[in-house]
C-alpha positions in Angstrom: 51.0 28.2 135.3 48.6 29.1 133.1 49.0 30.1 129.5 48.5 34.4 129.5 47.5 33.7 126.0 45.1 31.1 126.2 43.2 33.3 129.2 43.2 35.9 127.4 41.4 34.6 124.5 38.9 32.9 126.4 37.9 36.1 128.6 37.7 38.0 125.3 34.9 35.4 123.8 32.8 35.3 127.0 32.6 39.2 127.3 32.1 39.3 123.5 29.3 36.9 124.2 27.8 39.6 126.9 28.2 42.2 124.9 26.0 40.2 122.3 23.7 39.6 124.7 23.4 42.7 126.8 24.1 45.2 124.0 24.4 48.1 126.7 27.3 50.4 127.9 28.1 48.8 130.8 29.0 45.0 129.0 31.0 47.5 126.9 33.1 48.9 130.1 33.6 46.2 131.7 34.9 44.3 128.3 37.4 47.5 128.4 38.4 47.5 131.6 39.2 43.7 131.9 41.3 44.0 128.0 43.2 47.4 129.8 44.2 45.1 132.9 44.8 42.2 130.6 47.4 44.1 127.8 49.1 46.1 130.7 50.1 43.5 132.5 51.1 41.6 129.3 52.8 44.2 128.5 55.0 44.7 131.8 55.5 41.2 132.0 57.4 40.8 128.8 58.2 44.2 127.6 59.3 44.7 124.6 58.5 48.5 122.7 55.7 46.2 120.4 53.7 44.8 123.5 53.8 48.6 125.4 52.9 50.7 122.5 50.7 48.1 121.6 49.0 48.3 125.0 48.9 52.0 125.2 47.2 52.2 122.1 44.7 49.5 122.2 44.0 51.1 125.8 43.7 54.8 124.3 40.8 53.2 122.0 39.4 51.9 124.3 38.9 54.8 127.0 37.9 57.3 123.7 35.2 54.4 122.7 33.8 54.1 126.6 33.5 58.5 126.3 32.1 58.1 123.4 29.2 55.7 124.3 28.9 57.8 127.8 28.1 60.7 125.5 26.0 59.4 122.9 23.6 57.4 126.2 23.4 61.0 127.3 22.5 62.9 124.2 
């Protein structure tokens, strides 16, 4: 099995990278859409109240930040 954290690390630096390169909105969604998938099912797999609220508010930040960016492309 491979190790959650370990995976998790290395998906963060490549979509980092694309963000870096890219430097649009949608590098920015897709970053936040993999981390929400990522943390929840960390989360659910070894729940304890840090790794949920964690998740839940990492994920909140997340969905304000993607509004945020839709907004501001729009404006």
């Amino acid at each position: 099995m491979v190790n959650l954290n370990k995976m998790t690390t290395i998906i963060t630096f490549i979509l980092l990278i694309m963000i870096a390169i890219f430097r649009n909105n949608v590098s920015v969604l897709i970053f936040s859409v993999v981390m929400i998938a990522l943390m929840g099912y960390t989360a659910f797999r070894v729940r304890t109240k840090w790794n949920i609220g964690f998740a839940i508010c990492l994920s909140v930040i997340l969905v304000i930040w993607n509004v945020y960016l839709g907004v501001e492309a729009y404006t």
